[in-house]
C-alpha positions in Angstrom: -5.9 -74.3 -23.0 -9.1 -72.7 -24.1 -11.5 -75.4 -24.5 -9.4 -78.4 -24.3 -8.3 -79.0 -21.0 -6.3 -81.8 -22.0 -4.9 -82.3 -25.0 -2.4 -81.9 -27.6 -1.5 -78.8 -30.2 -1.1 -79.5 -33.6 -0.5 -77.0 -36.5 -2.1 -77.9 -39.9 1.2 -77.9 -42.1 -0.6 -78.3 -45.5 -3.6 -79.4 -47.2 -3.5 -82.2 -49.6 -6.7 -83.0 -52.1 -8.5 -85.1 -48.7 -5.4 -85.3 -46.6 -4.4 -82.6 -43.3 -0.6 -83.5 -42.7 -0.5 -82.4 -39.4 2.5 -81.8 -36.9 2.3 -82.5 -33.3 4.3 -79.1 -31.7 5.8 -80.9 -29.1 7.6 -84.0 -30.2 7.2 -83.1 -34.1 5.6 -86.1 -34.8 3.2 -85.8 -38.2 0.0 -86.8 -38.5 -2.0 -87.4 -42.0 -5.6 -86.6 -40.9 -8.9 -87.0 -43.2 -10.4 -83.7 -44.0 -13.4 -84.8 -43.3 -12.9 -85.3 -39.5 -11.4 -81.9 -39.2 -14.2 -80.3 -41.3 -13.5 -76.4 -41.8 -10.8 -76.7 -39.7 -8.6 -77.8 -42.2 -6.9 -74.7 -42.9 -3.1 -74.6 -43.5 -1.4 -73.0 -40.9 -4.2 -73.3 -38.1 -3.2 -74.4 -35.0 -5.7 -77.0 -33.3 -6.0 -78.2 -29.4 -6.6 -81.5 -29.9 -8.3 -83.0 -26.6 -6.9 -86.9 -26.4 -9.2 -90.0 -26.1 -9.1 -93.1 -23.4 -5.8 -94.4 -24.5 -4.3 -90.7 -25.2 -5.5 -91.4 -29.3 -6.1 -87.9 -30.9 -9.8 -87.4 -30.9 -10.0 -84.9 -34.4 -13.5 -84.6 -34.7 -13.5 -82.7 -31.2 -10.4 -80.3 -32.0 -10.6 -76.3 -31.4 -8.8 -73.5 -33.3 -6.9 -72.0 -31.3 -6.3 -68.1 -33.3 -5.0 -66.4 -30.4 -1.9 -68.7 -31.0 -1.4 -68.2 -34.4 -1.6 -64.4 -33.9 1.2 -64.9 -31.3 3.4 -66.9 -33.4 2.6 -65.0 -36.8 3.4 -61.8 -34.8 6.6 -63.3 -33.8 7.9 -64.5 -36.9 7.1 -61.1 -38.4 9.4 -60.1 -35.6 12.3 -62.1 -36.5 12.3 -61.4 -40.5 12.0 -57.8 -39.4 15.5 -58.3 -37.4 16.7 -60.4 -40.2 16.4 -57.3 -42.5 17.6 -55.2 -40.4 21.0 -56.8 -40.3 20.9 -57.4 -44.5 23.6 -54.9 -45.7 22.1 -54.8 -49.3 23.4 -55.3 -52.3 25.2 -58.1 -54.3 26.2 -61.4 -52.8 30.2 -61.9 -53.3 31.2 -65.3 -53.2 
């Protein structure tokens, strides 16, 4: 886990004024986070290794970016819209 040796992945959903809204990629749980611990990794769409603290509590202010797993998961959602339009017929919808 680059790093983190131990820890938990979260992916930046979106950005709100002060606010991260995190979610947890495991279990899916969400997570509003203040920018301010994050700093300039409050990007939407990064993916952070969040190491845990004493009582397995997120410790934000010592999370990693982790791009070598967003180029992996970007590349492979470009690969799935890629086989999505290759099976689109074209034309009009008929209901």
């Amino acid at each position: 886990m680059s790093e983190v040796e131990e820890g938990e992945m979260w992916v930046v959903d979106r950005v709100e004024a002060a606010v991260a809204v995190l979610v947890e990629d495991e279990e899916g749980v969400v997570a509003e986070v203040a920018t301010s611990l994050l700093g300039e990794l409050a990007i939407e769409g990064a993916i952070l290794l969040v190491p845990l603290g004493t009582v397995g509590e997120p410790r934000w202010t010592d999370a990693v970016r982790d791009v070598t797993e967003e180029e992996t998961r970007r590349e492979e959602g470009e690969g799935v819209i890629d086989e999505l339009r290759d099976r689109d017929p074209g034309g009009d919808v008929i209901l």
